[in-house]
N, CA, C and O of each residue as an XYZ file, in Angstrom:
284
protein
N       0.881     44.792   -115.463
C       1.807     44.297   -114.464
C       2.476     43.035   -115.000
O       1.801     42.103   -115.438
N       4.005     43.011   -114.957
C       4.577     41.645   -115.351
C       4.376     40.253   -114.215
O       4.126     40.043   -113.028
N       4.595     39.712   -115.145
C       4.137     37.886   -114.377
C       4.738     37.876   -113.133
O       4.224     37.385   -112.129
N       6.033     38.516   -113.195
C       7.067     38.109   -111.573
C       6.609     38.978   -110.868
O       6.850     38.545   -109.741
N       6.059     40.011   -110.740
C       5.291     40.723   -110.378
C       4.320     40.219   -109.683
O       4.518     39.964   -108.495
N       3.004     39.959   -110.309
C       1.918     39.508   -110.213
C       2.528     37.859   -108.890
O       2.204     37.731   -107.709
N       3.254     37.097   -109.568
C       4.212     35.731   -108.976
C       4.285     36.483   -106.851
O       3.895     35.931   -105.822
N       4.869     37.690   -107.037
C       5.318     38.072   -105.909
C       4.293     38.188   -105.169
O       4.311     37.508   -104.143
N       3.466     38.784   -105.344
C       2.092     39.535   -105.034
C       1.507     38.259   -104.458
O       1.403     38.126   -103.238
N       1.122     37.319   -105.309
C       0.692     35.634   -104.715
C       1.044     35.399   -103.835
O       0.355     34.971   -102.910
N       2.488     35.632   -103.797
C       3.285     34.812   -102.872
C       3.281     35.515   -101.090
O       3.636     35.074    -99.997
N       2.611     36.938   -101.635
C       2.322     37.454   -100.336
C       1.004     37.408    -99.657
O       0.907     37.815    -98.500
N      -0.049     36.922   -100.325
C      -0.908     36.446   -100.354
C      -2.020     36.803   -101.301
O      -3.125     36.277   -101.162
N      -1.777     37.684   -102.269
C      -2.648     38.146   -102.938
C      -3.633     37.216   -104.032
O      -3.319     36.817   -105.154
N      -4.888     37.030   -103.313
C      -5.345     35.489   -103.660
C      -5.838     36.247   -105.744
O      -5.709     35.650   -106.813
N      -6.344     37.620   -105.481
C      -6.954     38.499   -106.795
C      -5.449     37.890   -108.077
O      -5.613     37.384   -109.188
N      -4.078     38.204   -107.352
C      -2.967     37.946   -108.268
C      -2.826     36.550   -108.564
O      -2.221     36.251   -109.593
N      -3.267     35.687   -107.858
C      -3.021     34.338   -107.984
C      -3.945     33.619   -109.235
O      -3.808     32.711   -110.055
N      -4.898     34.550   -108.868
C      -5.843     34.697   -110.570
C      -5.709     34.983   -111.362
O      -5.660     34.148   -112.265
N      -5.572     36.130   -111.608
C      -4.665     36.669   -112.511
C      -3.651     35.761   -113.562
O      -3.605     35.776   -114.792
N      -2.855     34.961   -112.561
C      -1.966     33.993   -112.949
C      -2.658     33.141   -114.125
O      -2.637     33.249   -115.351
N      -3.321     32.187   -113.176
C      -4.188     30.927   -113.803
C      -4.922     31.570   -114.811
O      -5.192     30.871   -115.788
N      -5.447     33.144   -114.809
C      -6.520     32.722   -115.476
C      -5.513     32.939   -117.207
O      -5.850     32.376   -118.248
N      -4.522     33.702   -117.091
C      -3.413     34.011   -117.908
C      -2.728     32.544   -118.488
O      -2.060     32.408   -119.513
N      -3.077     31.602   -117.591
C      -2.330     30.270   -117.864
C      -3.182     28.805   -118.611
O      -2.857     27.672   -118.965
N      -4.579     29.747   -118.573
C      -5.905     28.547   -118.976
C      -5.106     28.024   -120.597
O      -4.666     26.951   -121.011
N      -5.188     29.039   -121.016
C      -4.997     28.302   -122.547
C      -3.899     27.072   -122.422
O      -4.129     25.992   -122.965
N      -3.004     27.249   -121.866
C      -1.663     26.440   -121.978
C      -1.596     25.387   -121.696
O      -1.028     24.474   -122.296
N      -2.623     25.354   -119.989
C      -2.500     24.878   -119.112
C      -3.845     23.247   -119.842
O      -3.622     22.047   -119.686
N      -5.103     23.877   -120.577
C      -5.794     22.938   -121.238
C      -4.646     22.124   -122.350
O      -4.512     20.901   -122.400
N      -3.986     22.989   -123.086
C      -3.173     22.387   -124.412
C      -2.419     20.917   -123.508
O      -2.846     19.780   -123.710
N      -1.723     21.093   -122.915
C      -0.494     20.229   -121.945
C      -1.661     19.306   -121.686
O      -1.646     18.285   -122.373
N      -2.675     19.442   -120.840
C      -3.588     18.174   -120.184
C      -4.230     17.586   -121.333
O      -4.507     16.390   -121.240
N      -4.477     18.105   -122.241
C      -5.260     17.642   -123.607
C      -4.287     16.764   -124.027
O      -4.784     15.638   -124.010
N      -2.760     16.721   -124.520
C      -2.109     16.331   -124.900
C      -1.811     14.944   -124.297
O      -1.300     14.143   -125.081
N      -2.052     14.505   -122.981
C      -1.859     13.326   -122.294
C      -3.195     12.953   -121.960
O      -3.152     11.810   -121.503
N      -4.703     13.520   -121.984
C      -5.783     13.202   -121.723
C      -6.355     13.085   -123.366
O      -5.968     13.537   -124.444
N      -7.225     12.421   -123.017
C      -8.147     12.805   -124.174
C      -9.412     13.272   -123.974
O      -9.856     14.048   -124.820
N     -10.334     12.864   -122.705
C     -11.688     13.684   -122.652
C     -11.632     15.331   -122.027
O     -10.591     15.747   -121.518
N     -12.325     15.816   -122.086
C     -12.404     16.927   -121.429
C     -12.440     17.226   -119.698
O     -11.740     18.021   -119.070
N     -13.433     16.363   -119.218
C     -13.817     16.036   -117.551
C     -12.477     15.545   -117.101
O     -12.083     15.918   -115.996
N     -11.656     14.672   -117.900
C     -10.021     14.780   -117.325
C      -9.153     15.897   -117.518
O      -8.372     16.312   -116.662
N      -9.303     16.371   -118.653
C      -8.702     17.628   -118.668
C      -8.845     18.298   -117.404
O      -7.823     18.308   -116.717
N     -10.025     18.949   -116.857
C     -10.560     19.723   -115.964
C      -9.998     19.214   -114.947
O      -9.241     19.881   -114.242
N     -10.331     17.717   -114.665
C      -9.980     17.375   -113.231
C      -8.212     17.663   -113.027
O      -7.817     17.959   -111.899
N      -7.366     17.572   -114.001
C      -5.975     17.078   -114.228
C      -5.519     18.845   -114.171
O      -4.334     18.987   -113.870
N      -6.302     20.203   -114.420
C      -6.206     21.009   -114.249
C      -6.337     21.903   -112.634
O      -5.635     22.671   -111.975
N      -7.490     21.346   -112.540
C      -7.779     21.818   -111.280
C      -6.623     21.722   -110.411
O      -6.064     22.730   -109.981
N      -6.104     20.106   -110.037
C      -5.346     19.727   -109.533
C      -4.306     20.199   -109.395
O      -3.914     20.163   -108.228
N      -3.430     20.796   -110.325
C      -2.180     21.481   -110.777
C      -2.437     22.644   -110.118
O      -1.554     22.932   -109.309
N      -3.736     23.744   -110.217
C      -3.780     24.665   -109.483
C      -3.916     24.800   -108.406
O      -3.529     25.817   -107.831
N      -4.567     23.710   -107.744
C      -4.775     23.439   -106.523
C      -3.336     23.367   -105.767
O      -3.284     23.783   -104.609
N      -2.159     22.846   -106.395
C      -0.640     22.643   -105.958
C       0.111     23.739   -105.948
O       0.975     24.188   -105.194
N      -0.498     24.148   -107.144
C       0.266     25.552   -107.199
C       0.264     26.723   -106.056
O       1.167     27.366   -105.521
N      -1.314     26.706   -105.911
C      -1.436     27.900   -105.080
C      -0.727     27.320   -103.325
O      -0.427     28.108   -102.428
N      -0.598     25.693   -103.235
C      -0.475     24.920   -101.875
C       1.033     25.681   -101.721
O       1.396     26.073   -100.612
N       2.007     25.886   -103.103
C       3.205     25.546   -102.961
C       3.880     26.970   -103.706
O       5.103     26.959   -103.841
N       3.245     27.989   -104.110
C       3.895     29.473   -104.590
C       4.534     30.120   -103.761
O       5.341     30.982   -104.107
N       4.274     29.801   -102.437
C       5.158     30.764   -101.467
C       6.577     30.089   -101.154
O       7.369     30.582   -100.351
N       6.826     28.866   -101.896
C       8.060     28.302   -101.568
C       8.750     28.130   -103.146
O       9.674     27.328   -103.283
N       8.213     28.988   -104.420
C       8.678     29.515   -105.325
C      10.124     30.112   -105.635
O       9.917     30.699   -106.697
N      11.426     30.294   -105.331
C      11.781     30.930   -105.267
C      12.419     32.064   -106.209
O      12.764     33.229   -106.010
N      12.422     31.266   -107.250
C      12.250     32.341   -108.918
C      10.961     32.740   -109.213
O      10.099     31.862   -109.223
N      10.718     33.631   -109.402
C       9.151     34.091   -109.691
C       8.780     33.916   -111.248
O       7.606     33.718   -111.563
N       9.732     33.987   -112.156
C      10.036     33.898   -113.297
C       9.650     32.145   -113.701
O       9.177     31.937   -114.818
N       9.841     31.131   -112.897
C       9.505     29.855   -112.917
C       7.988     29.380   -112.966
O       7.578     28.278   -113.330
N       7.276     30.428   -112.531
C       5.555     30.222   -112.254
C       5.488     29.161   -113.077
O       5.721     28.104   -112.491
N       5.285     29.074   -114.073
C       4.887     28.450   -115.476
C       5.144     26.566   -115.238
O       4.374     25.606   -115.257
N       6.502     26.710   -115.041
C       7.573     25.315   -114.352
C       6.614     24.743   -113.003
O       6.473     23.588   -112.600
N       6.155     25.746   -112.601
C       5.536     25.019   -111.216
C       4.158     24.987   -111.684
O       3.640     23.989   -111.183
N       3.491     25.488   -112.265
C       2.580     24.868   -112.318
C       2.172     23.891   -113.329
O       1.104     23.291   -113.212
């Protein structure tokens, strides 16, 4: 299934797709927080956080193609 896909599915509430997402987004999502953090326990916390927004704020997404940008 493609990302805007999967993006839509979230956005309707599909909490399984919203996983999907993140878990598709771990690698990236550590590289970026690593890059302005240096320990790990910030990494995590500085991650969490982002997902935590993400999932607050996907239904007001309106490019699905943007996932990436929003989170």
């Amino acid at each position: 299934m493609s990302q805007e896909n999967e993006v839509r599915m979230a956005q309707k509430g599909s909490k399984d797709a919203f996983m999907r997402l993140i878990k598709n987004s771990e690698l990236s999502m550590y590289r970026v927080a690593k890059s302005f953090l240096k320990s790990d326990p910030d990494c995590a916390d500085a991650i969490q956080e982002a997902i935590l927004k993400a999932y607050r704020t996907i239904a007001s997404l309106r490019e699905p193609g943007y996932f990436k940008t929003l989170l």
